[in-house]
C-alpha positions as CSV (number, residue, x, y, z in Angstrom):
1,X,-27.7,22.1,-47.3
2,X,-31.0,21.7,-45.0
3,X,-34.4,20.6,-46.3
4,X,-37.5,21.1,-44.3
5,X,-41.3,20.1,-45.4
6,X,-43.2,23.2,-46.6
7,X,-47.1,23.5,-47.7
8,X,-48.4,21.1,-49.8
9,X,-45.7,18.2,-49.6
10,X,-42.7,20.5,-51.0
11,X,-39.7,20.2,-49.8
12,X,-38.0,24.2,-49.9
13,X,-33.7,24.2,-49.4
14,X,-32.7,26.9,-47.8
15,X,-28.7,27.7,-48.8
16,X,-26.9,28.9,-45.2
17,X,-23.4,30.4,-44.8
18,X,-20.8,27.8,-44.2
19,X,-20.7,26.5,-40.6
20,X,-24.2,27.9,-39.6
21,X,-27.0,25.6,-38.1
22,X,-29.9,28.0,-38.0
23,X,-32.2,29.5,-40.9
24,X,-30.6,31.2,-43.7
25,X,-29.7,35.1,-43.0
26,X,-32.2,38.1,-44.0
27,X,-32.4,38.7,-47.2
28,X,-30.9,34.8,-48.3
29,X,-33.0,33.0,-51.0
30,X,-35.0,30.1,-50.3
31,X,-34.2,27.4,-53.0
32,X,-37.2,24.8,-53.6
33,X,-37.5,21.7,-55.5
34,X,-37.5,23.9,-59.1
35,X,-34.5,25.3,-57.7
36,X,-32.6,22.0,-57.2
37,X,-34.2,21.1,-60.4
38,X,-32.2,23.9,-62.2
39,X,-29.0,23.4,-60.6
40,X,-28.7,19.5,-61.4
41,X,-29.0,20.8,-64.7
42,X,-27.1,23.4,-64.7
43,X,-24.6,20.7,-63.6
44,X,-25.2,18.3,-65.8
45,X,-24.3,21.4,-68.7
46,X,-20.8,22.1,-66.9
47,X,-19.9,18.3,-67.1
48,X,-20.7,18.3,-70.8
49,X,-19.1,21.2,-71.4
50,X,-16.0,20.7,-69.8
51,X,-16.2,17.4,-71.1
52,X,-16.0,18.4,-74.9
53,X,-12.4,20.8,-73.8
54,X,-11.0,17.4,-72.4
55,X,-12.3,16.0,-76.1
56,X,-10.4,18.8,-78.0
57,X,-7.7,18.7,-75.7
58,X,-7.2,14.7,-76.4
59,X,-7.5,15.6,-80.0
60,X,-5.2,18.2,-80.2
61,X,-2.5,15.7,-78.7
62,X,-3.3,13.2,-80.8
63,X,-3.0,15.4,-83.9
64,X,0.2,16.7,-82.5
65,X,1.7,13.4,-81.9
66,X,0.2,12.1,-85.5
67,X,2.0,14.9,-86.7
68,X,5.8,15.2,-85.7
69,X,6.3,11.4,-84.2
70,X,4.3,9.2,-86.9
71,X,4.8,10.9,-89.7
72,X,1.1,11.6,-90.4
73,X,0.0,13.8,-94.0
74,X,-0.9,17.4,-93.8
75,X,-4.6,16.8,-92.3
76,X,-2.8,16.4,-89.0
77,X,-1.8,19.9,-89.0
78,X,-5.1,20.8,-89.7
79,X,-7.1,18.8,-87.1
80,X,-4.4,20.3,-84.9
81,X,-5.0,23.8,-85.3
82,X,-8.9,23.5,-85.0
83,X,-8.3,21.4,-81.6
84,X,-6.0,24.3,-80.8
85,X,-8.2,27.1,-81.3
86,X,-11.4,25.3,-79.9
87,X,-8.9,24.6,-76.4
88,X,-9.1,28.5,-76.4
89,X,-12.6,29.4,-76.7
90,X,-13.7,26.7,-74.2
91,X,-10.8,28.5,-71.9
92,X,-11.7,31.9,-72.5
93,X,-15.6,31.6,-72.3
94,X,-15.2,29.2,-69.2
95,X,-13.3,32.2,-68.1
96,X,-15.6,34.8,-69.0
97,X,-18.8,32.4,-67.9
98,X,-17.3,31.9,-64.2
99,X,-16.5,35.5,-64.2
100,X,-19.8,36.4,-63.2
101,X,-20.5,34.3,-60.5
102,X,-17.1,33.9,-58.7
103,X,-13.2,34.2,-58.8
104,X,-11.5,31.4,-61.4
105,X,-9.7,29.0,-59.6
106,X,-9.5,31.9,-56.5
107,X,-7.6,34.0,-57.7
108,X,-8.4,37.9,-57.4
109,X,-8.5,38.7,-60.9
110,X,-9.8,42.4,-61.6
111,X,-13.4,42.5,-62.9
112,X,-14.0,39.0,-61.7
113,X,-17.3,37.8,-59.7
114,X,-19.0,40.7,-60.8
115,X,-22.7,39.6,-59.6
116,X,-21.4,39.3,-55.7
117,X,-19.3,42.7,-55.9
118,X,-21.5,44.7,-58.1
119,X,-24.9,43.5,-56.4
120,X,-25.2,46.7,-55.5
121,X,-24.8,48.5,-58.2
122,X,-26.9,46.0,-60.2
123,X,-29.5,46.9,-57.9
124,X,-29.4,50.8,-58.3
125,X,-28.5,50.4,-62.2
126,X,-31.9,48.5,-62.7
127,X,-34.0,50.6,-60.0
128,X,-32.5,53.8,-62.6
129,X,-33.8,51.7,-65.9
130,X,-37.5,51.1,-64.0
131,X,-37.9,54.5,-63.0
132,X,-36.8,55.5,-66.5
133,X,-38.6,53.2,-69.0
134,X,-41.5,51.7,-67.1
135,X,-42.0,54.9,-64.6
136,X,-42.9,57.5,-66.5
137,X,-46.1,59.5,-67.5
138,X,-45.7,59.2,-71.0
139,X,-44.9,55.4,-70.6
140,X,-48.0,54.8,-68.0
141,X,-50.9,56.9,-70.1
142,X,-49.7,54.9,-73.4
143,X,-49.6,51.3,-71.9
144,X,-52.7,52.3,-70.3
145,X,-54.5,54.0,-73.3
146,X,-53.6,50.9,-75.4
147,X,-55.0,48.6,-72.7
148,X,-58.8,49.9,-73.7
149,X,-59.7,49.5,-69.5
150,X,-62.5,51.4,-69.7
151,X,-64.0,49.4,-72.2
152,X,-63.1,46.3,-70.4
153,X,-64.1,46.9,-66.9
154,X,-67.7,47.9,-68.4
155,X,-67.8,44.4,-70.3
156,X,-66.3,42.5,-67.2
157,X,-68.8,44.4,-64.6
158,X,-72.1,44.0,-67.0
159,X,-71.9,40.2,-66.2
160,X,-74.0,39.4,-63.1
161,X,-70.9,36.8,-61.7
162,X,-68.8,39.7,-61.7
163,X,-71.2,42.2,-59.8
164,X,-72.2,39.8,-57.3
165,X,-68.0,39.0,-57.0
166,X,-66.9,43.1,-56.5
167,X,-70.1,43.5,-54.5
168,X,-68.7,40.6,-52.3
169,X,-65.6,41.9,-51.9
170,X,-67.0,45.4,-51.6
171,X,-69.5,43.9,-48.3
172,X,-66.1,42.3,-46.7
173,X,-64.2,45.6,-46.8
174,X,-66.8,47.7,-45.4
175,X,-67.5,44.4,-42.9
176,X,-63.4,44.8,-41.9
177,X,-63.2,48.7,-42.0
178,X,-66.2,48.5,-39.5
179,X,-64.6,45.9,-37.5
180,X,-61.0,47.7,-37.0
181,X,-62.8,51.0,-36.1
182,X,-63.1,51.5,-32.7
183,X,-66.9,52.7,-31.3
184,X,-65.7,54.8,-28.5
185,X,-63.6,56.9,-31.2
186,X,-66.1,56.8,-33.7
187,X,-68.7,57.7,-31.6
188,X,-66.8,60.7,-30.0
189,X,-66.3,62.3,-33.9
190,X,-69.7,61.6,-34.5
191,X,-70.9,63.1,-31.5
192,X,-69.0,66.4,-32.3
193,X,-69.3,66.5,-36.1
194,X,-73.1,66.5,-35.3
195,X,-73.1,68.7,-31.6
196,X,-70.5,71.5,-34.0
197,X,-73.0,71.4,-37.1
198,X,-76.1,71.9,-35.1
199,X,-74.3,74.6,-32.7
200,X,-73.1,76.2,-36.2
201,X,-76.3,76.2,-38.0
202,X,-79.1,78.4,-36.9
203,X,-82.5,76.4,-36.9
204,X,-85.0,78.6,-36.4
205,X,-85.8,80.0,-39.7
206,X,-85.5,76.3,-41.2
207,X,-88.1,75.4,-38.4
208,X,-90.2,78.5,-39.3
209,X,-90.6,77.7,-42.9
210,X,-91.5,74.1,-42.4
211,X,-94.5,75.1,-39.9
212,X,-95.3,77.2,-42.0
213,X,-95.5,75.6,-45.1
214,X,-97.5,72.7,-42.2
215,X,-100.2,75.3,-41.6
216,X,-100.9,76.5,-45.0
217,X,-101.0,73.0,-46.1
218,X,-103.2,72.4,-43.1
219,X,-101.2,69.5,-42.3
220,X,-101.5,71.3,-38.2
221,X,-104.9,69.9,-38.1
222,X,-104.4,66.3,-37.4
223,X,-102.0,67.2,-34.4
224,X,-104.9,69.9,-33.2
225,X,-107.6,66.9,-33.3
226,X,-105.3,64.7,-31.9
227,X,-104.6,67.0,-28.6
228,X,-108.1,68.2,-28.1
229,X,-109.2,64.2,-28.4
230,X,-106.8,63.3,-25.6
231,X,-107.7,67.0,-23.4
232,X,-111.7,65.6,-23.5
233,X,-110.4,62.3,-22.5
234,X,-108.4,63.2,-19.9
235,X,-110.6,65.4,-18.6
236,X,-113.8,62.8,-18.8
237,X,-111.1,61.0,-16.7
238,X,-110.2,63.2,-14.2
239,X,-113.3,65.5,-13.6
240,X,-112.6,65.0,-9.8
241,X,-109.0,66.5,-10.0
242,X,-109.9,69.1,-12.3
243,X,-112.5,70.2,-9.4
244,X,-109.9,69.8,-6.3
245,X,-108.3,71.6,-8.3
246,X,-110.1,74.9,-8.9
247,X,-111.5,74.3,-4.8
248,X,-108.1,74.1,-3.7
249,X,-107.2,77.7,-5.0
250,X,-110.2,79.2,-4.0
251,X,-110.4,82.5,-1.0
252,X,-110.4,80.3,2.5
253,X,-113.2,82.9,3.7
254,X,-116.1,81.2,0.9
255,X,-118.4,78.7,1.8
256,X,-117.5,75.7,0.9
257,X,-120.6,74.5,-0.8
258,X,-120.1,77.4,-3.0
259,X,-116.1,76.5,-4.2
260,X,-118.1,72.8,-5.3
261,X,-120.2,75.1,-7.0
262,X,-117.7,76.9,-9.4
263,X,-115.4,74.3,-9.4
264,X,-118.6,71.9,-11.4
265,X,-119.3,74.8,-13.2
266,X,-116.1,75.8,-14.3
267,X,-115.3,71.9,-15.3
268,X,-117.9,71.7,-17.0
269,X,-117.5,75.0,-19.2
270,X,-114.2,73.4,-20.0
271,X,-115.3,70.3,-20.8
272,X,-117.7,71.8,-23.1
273,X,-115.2,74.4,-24.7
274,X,-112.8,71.2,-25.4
275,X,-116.0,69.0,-27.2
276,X,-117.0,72.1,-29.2
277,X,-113.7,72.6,-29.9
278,X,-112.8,68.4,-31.0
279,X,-116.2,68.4,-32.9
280,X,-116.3,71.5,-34.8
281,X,-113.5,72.2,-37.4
282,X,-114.6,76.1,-37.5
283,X,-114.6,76.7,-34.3
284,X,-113.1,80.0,-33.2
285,X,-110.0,79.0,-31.2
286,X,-109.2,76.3,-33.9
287,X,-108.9,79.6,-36.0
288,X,-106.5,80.9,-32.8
289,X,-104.2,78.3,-33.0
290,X,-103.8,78.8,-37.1
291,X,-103.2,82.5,-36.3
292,X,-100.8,81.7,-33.4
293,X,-98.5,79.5,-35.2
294,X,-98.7,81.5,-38.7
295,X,-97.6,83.9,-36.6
296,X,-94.9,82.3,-34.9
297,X,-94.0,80.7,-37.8
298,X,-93.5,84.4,-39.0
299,X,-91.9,85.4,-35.9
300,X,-88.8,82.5,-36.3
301,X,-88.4,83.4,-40.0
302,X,-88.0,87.4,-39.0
303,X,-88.0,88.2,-35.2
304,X,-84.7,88.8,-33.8
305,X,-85.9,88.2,-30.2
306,X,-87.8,85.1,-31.4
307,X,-84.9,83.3,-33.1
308,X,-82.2,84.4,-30.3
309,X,-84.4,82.6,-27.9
310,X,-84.7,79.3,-30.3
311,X,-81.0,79.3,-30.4
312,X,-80.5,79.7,-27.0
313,X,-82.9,76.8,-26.1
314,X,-81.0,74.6,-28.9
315,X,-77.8,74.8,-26.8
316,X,-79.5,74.1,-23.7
317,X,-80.9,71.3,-25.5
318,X,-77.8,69.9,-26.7
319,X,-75.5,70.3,-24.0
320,X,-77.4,68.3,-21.9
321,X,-75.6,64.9,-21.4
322,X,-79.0,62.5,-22.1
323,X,-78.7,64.1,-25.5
324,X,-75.1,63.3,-26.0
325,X,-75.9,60.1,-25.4
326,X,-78.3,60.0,-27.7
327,X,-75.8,61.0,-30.5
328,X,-73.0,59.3,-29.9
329,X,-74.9,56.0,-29.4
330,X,-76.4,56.8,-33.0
331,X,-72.7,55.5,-34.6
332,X,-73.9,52.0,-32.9
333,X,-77.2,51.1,-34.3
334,X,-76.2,52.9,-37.9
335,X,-73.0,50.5,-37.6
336,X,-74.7,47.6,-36.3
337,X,-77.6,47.9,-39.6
338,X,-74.5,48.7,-42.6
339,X,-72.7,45.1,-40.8
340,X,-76.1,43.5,-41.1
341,X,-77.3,44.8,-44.4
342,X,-73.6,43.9,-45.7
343,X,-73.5,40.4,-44.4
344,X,-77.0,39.9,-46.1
345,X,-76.9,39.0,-49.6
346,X,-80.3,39.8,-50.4
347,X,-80.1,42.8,-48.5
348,X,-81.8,45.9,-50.4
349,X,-77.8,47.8,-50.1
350,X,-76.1,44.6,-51.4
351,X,-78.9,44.7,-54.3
352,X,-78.3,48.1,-55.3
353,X,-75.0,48.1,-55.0
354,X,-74.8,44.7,-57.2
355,X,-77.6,46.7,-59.6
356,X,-75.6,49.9,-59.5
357,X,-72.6,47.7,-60.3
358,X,-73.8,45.8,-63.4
359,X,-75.9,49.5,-64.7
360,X,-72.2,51.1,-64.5
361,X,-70.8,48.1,-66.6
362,X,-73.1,48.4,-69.3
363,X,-73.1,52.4,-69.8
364,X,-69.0,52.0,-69.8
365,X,-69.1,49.2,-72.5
366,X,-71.2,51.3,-74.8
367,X,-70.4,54.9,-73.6
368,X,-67.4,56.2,-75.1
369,X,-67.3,59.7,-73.5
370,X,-67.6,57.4,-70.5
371,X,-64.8,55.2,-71.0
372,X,-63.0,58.5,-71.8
373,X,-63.9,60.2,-68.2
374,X,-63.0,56.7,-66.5
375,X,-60.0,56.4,-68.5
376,X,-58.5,59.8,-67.8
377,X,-59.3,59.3,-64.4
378,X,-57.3,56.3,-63.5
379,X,-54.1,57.5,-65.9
380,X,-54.9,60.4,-64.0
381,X,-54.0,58.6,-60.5
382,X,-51.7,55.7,-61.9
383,X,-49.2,58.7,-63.6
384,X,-49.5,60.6,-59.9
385,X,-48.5,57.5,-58.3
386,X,-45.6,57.0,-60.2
387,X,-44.5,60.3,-60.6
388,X,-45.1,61.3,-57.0
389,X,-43.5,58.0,-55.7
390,X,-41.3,57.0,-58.4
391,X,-38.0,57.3,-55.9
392,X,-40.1,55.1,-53.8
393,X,-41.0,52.6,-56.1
394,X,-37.4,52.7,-57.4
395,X,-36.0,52.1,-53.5
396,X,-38.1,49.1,-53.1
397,X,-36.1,47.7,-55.6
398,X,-32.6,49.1,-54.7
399,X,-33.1,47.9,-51.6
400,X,-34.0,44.9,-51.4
401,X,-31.3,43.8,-53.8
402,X,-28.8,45.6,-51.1
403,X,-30.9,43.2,-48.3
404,X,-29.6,39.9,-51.1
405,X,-26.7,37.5,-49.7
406,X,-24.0,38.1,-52.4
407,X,-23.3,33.9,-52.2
408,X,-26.7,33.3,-52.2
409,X,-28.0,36.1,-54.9
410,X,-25.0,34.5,-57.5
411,X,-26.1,30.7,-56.0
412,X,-29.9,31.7,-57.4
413,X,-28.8,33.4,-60.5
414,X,-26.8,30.7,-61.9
415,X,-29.8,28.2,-61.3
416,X,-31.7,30.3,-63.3
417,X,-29.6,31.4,-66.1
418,X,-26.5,29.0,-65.8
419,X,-27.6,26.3,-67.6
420,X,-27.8,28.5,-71.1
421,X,-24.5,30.2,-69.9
422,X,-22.7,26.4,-70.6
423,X,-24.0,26.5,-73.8
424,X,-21.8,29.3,-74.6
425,X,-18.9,27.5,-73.3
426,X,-19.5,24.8,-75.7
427,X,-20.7,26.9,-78.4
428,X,-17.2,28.6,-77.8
429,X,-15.4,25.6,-78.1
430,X,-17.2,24.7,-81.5
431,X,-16.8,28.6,-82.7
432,X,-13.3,28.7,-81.6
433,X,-12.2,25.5,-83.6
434,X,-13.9,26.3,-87.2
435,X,-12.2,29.6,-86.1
436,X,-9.0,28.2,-85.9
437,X,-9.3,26.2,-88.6
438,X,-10.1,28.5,-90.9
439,X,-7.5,30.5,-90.0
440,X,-4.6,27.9,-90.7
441,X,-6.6,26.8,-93.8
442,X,-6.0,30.4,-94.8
443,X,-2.3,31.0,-93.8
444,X,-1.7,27.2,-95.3
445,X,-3.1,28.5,-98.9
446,X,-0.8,31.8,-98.4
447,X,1.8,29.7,-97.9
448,X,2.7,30.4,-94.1
């Protein structure tokens, strides 16, 4: 036997095979100081009972000799016959006690060291009785309609500990799940979840009934003021270009004193139409540009034409690699806000989610169609569970009871249950000689 320091100051005694020097074998028990504990005592109980069959076994001699050499009265016989009959229940439960663990005295006795040859079997027989009387539907939605859990998980969530504790644990899950998943492969099924949904959906008529629900709402007009603000800047600005401009594409045969002419002339008109236009809210072509796009807003709603050329412009758009980018880098920052708003505990989604929490506590305490939903929905899953996986379930038992050491599976058994096994031993003794006793009392008064 090897000892070895474990955590916290506790010394753990691992039981190896005979002759080995390394760690004990897969599937060998690891006995600790409990352990030990157990199996002093379990020692101390064999010593006292074998002690008390060396008692009757003195007595019984003594009786005997008191009997036929010294002349001794009838109680001899008596005290005989009890010591007698108590030799043979102390032998025969010693027998039956030993039975189970191991071979008495070595010898290969049929139905002897049952727990090391029928491990086993023990195994599979109690994977069976599981699956039987603690796997079943009927058994599962029972226990667990008896249990009340709606009920109780509405009273345990209502109290603010308990929120702030599940939305804790909630934040360190999602803070994990977020860790393990890799960007580059969340960022490519992001990238063509959203690429497939836009290429699938047709936008046009969507955009058509938003502008024009924008122009009768005349919600149009800020962007119009807006554009002809920045034209009559720009063109304050950039008078100068705006006349190379119009010089630059006139005939080369005109004077040029006459291209300076109409190009000031033609900037000018401009400039003016773009003033009227900032400064007067009925002017005509402000009226043009609410005709134009009610009419284009009619046109992506309806035209054929129209919308075919939206949609082709929408995958041109897309399949460009700058918008790619775009989308597949969205997975970062919408990751990098859900880690930060998780990690913050007065963040506004820990909040809700602690609010949320502690409002679904305190409907399910008081709602009982509510407990009822929640309730039929976990008996729902638990009974699928065990149902679906019952052989599963079952296996993990089954095998690892086949994984035990036979030595060491009997070794940790009798530490556990061996001590209350001597007791029958030396209740067998006491049994056995008022047995006996009573027996020869009887056959005595017969006259035998």
């Amino acid at each position: 036997m090897q000892t070895k320091p474990a955590t916290g100051g506790r010394q753990e005694h691992h039981v190896k095979e005979p002759g080995t020097a390394g760690p004990p074998a897969r599937g060998a028990f690891v006995f600790n100081e409990a352990d030990e504990e157990r199996r002093r005592g379990v020692r101390r109980m064999k010593a006292t009972a074998t002690g008390l069959l060396i008692v009757v076994a003195v007595i019984y001699v003594l009786a005997k000799c008191a009997q036929q050499a010294w002349g001794a009265g009838g109680w001899a016989g008596y005290v005989a016959a009890a010591a007698e009959a108590g030799m043979v229940g102390a032998l025969a439960d010693w027998f039956a006690v030993t039975a189970l663990f191991r071979r008495p005295l070595g010898l290969p006795i049929p139905h002897t060291a049952i727990i090391p040859t029928k491990k086993d079997q023990l195994g599979v027989s109690l994977g069976e009785f599981v699956g039987e009387n603690f796997l079943s539907a009927d058994v599962v939605r029972a226990r667990l309609h008896a249990l009340g859990i709606g009920g109780r998980l509405g009273a345990w969530l209502a109290e603010p500990e308990h929120a702030d504790r599940v939305t804790a644990e909630l934040s360190t899950a999602l803070r994990g799940a977020l860790t393990v998943l890799r960007d580059s492969d969340v960022q490519a099924v992001v990238g063509e979840a959203i690429t497939r949904r836009a290429e699938a959906a047709e936008i046009a008529p969507g955009i058509g009934k938003t502008l024009e629900r924008v122009v009768a709402d005349g919600g149009h007009r800020r962007a119009v003021d807006l554009i002809c603000a920045k034209a009559h800047d720009w063109l304050v600005t950039h008078g100068d270009s705006v006349m190379d401009a119009v010089q630059g594409g006139a005939p080369g045969w005109t004077p040029r004193f006459v291209d300076r002419k109409i190009g000031d002339r033609v900037y000018k008109e401009l400039l003016r139409f773009v003033t009227e236009m900032r400064d007067m809210p009925g002017h005509p072509a402000r009226g043009a540009v609410d005709r134009f796009l009610t009419d284009f807003a009619a046109d992506l709603q309806s035209d054929t034409e129209t919308r075919a050329r939206v949609e082709r412009l929408k995958s041109e758009v897309l399949a460009r690699g700058e918008v790619q980018d775009v989308i597949a880098s969205a997975w970062t920052a919408v990751r990098s806000m859900i880690i930060s708003a998780a990690e913050d505990e007065r963040s506004e989604l820990r909040l809700r989610v602690r609010s949320s929490l502690m409002s679904l506590g305190a409907r399910l305490a008081t709602d009982g169609r509510l407990q009822s939903k929640v309730e039929g929905w976990i008996e729902g899953a638990l009974v699928y569970v065990v149902t679906t996986y019952r052989t599963e379930i079952t296996s993990l038992i089954t095998d690892t009871v086949a994984a035990w050491d036979a030595e060491h599976t009997s070794r940790k058994i009798e530490a556990h249950i061996g001590r209350d096994l001597q007791f029958i031993r030396i209740n067998g003794t006491v049994v056995g000689a008022l047995a006996g006793l009573l027996i020869y009392t009887v056959s005595r008064s017969l006259g035998g």
